[in-house]
C-alpha positions in Angstrom: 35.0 16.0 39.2 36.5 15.4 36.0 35.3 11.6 35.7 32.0 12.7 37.0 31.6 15.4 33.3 33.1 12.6 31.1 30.6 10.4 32.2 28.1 12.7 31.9 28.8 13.5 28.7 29.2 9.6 27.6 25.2 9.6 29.0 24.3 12.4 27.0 25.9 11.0 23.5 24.9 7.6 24.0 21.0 9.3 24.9 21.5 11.4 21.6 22.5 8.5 19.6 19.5 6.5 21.0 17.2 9.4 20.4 18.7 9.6 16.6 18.2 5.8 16.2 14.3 5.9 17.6 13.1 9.1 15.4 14.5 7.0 12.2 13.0 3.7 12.8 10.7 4.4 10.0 12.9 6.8 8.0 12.6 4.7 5.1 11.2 6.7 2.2 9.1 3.4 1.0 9.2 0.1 0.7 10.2 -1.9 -1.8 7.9 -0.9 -4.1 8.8 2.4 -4.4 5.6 4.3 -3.7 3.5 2.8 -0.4 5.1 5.2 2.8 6.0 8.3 0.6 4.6 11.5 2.0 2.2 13.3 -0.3 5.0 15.4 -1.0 7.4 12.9 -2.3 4.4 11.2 -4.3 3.8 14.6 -6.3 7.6 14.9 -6.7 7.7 11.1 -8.2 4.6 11.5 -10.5 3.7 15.1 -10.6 0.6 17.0 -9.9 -2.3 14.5 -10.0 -5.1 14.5 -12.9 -7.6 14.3 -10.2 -8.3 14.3 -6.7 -10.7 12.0 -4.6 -12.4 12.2 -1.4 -14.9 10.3 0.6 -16.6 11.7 3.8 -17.8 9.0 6.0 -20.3 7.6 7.2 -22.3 9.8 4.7 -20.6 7.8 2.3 -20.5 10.8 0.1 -17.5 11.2 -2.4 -16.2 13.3 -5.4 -13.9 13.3 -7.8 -12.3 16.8 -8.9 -9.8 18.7 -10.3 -7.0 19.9 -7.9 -8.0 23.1 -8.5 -11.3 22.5 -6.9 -9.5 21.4 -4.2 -10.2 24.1 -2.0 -13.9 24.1 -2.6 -14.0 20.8 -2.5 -13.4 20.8 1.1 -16.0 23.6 1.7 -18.5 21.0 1.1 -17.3 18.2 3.8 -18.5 18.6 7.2 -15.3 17.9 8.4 -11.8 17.9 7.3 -11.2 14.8 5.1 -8.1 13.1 3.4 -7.7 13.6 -0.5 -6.2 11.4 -2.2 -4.4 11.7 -5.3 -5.8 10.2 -9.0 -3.2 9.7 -11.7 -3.6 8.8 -15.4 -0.7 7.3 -17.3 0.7 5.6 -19.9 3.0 3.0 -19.4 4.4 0.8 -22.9 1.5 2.2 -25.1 -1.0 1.0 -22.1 -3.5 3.4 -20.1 -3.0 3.1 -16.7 -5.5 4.4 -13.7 -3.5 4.9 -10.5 -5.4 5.9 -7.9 -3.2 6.6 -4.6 -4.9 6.5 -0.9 -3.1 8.1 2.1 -3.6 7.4 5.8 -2.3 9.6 8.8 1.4 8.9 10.0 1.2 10.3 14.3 4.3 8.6 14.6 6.6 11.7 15.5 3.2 13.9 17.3 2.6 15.5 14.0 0.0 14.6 10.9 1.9 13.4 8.1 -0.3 12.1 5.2 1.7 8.4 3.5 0.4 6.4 0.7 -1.3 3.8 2.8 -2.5 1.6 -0.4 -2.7 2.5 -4.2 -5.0 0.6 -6.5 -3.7 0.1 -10.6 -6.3 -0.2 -12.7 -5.8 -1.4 -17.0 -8.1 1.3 -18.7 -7.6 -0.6 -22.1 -8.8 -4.0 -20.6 -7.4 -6.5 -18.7 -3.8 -7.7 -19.1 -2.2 -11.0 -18.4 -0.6 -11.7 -15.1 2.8 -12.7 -16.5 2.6 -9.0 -18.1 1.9 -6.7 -15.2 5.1 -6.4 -13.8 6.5 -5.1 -17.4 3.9 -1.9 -17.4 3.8 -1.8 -13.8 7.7 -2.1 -12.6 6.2 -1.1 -9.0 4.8 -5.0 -9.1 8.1 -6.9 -9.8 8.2 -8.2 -6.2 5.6 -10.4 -6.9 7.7 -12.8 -8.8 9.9 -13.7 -5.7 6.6 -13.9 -3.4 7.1 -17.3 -1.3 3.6 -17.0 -0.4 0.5 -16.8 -2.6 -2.9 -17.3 -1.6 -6.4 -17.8 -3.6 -9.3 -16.4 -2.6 -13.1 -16.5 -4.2 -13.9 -12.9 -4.4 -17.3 -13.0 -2.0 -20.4 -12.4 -3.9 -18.3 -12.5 -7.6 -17.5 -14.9 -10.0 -13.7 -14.1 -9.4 -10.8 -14.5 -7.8 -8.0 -12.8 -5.9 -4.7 -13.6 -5.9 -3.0 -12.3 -2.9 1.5 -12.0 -3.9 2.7 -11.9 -0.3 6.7 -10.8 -0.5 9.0 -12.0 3.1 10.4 -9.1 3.8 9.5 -8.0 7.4 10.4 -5.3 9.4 9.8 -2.5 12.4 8.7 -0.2 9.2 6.1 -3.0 7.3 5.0 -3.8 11.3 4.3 -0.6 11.9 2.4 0.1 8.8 0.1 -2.6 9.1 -1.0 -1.5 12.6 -1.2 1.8 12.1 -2.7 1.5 8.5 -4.5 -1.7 8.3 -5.0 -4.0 11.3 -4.5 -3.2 15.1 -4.9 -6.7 15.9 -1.5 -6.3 18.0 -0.7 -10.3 17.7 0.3 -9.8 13.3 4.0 -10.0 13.5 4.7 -10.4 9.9 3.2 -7.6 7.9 4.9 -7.3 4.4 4.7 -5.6 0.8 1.4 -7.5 -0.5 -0.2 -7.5 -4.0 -4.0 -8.0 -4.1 -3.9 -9.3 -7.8 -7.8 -9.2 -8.7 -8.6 -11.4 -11.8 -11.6 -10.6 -14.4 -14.7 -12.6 -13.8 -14.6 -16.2 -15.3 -11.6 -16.9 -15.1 -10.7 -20.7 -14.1 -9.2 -21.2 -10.3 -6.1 -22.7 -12.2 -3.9 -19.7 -12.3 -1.4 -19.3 -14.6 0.9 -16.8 -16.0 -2.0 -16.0 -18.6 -4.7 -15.5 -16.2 -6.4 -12.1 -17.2 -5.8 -8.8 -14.4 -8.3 -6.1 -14.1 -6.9 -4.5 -11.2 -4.3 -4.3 -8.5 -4.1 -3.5 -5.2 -0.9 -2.8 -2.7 -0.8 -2.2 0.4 0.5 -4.8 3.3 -0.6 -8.0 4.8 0.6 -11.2 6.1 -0.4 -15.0 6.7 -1.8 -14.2 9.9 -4.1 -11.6 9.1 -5.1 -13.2 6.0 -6.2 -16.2 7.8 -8.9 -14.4 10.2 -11.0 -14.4 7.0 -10.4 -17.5 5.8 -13.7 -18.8 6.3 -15.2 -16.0 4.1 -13.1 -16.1 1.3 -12.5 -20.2 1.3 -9.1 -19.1 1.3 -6.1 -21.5 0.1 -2.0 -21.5 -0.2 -1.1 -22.2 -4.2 2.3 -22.2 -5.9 3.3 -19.0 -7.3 2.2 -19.3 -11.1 5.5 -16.7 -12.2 8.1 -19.2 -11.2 
């Protein structure tokens, strides 16, 4: 009788240590950096209360842009409940800087937890040189160890995109990309990615000097960048920081 309780009790441990190690799979506060997987909650703790809040109900394609004491009535007006995201204006090294912060819907543990699923950095004094980003933006200085960067003609613009794709991979960047970005079960190899959009006219040779006009991060990876390939002409360069 006795062996029989201490095994018991062994099952039930080593089923509460499993259960611990499953509900913390994605525990990570964020990646690496520092802002894409933080609950709403954390991203007001980081930054504050946001200058502005945005919503978009689809496929009415109606949006607004108000203050977060509208919120309230804001949502009055929607047919339906709808995620708002969060609009921040700041000023980094004598720079104005538009951050506008998107959130997706987390199920993962049954409930509805709202996570910055992408954030877009827009240069509200004009467009800055790539080699500078990363000093007004510190969020960006994984793009400088990116083994992968890809070039892509903006479709319809006289632009490019320069996609920073960083290697770290993980059960927490895997399952943000499915749940966030792409189903497509087959991508393996989602990672911190930096959509680096460049002002129109400037040459396909990028350098260091290449002029930025906005930023996008989210995740991506080789795979799911190629799918589009075709649309974008899309092509592997070296990475002009190093």
């Amino acid at each position: 009788m006795g062996k029989k309780m201490r095994s018991m009790f062994l099952i039930v441990g080593l089923c509460s240590i499993l259960f611990s190690l499953a509900g913390s799979v994605y525990a990570s506060d964020s990646l690496d950096d520092g802002i894409l997987w933080l609950t709403k909650e954390q991203v007001r703790e980081k930054f504050g209360a946001p200058n502005y809040l945005y919503c978009e109900e689809e496929p009415y394609r109606r949006y607004r842009i108000v203050t977060p004491e509208e919120e309230e009535g804001l949502r009055k007006t929607f047919l339906y409940d709808v995620t708002v995201h969060d609009l921040y204006y700041l000023k980094r090294n004598n720079t104005n800087i538009e951050l506008r912060i998107y959130y997706g819907v987390d199920k993962s543990h049954g409930g509805t937890m709202y996570r910055v699923s992408e954030y877009h950095i827009n240069f509200m004094d004009g467009p800055v040189a790539l080699g500078k980003i990363s000093d007004l933006v510190p969020e960006c200085k994984p793009i400088h160890q990116s083994p992968k960067v890809f070039q892509e003609h903006m479709f319809n613009y006289n632009n490019y995109r320069i996609i920073f794709v960083t290697d770290k991979v993980d059960s927490l960047t895997n399952h943000f990309g499915s749940i966030f970005v792409d189903p497509d079960k087959d991508i393996k190899d989602w990672s911190l990615t930096y959509d680096v959009i460049l002002t129109e006219g400037e040459s396909e040779n990028v350098s260091s000097n290449s002029m930025v006009k906005e930023i996008v991060v989210s995740v991506d990876g080789e795979y799911r960048i190629g799918k589009t390939k075709h649309v974008f002409k899309t092509r592997l360069i070296k990475n002009p920081l190093q």
